[in-house]
C-alpha distance (Angstrom), angle and dihedral (degrees) to the residues before:
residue distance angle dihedral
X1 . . .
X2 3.66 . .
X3 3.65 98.1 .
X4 4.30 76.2 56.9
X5 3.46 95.3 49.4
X6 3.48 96.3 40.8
X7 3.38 91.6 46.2
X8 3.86 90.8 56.6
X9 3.62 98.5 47.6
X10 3.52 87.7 53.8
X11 4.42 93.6 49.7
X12 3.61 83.6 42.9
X13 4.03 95.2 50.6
X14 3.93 91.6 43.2
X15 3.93 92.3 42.4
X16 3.68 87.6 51.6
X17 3.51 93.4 55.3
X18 4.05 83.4 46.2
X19 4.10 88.0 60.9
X20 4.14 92.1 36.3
X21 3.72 86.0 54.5
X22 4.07 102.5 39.7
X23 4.64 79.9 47.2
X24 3.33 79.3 71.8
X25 3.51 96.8 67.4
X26 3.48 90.2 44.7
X27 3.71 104.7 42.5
X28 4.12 83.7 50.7
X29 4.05 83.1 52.8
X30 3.85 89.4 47.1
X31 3.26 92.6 46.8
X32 3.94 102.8 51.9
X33 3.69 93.9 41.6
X34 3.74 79.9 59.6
X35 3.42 95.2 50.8
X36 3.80 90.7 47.0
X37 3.49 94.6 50.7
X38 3.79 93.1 52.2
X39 3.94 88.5 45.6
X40 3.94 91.0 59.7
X41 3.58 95.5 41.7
X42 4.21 90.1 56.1
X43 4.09 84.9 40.4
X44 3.80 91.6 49.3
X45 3.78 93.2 43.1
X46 4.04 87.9 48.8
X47 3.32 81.1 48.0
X48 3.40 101.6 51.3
X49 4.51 86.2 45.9
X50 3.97 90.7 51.2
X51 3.88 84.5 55.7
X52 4.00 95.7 43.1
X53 3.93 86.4 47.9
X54 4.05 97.3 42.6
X55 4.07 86.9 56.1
X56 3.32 96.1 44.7
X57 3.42 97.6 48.3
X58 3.76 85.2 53.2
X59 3.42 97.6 50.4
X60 3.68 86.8 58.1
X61 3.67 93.2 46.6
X62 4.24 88.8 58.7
X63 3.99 85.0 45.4
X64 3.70 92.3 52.9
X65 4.01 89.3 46.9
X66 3.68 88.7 45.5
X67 3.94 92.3 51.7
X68 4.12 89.0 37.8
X69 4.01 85.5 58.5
X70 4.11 95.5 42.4
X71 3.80 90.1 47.2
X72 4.28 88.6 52.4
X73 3.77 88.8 45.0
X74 3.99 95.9 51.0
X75 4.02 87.6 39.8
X76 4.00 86.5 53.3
X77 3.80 86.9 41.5
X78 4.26 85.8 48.5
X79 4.20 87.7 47.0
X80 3.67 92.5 53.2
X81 3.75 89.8 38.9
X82 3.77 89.7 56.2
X83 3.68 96.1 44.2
X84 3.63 89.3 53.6
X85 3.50 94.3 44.9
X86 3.86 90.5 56.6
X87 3.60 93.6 45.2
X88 4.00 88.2 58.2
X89 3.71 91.6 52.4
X90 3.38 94.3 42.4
X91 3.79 82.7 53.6
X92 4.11 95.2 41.2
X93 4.01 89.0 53.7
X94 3.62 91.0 49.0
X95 3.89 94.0 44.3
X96 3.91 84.8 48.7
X97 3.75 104.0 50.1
X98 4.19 84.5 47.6
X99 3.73 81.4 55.5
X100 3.78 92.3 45.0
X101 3.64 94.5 47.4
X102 3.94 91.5 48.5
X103 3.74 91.7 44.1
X104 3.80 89.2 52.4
X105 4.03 94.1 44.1
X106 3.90 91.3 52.7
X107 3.49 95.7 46.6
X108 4.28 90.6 54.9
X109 3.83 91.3 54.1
């Protein structure tokens, strides 16, 4: 019975080693799915960033096109301002030399 249980402990010790050693596998299996997994979630959350970034950027592209075509409207709007602006003093120094030159002919009589 000793030679039986000795016997034993000694299967048990070297099949125990037999497990410990084929763990390894496993634990080195365990441990690069892990590694994996953590990998895709940092490429899907840089992922996910790039995307965030990428629209915003191109919602900021369609506001800067949206500003570029108010500013050309308003510097239309200022052109035709100007021109009409000119074309009313051009019109106020006429209208004031006629009223000069009346002024001056009704004061000679």
């Amino acid at each position: 019975m000793k030679k039986i249980s000795i016997a034993l402990c000694v299967f048990l010790l070297g099949s125990a080693n037999v497990f410990a050693e084929g763990d390894k596998p496993n634990q080195e299996l365990l441990s690069a799915q892990i590694a994996y997994r953590q990998a895709l979630q940092e490429y899907s959350n840089q992922q996910e960033k790039l995307l965030e970034l990428e629209s915003q950027a191109e919602q900021i592209r369609r506001r800067v096109q949206q500003a570029q075509a108010e500013l050309q409207s308003i510097e239309q709007k200022i052109n035709e301002a100007k021109s009409i602006q000119e074309n009313a003093n051009n019109t106020l120094q006429a209208a004031g030399e006629r009223l000069d030159k009346i002024w001056s002919s009704s004061r000679a009589y």
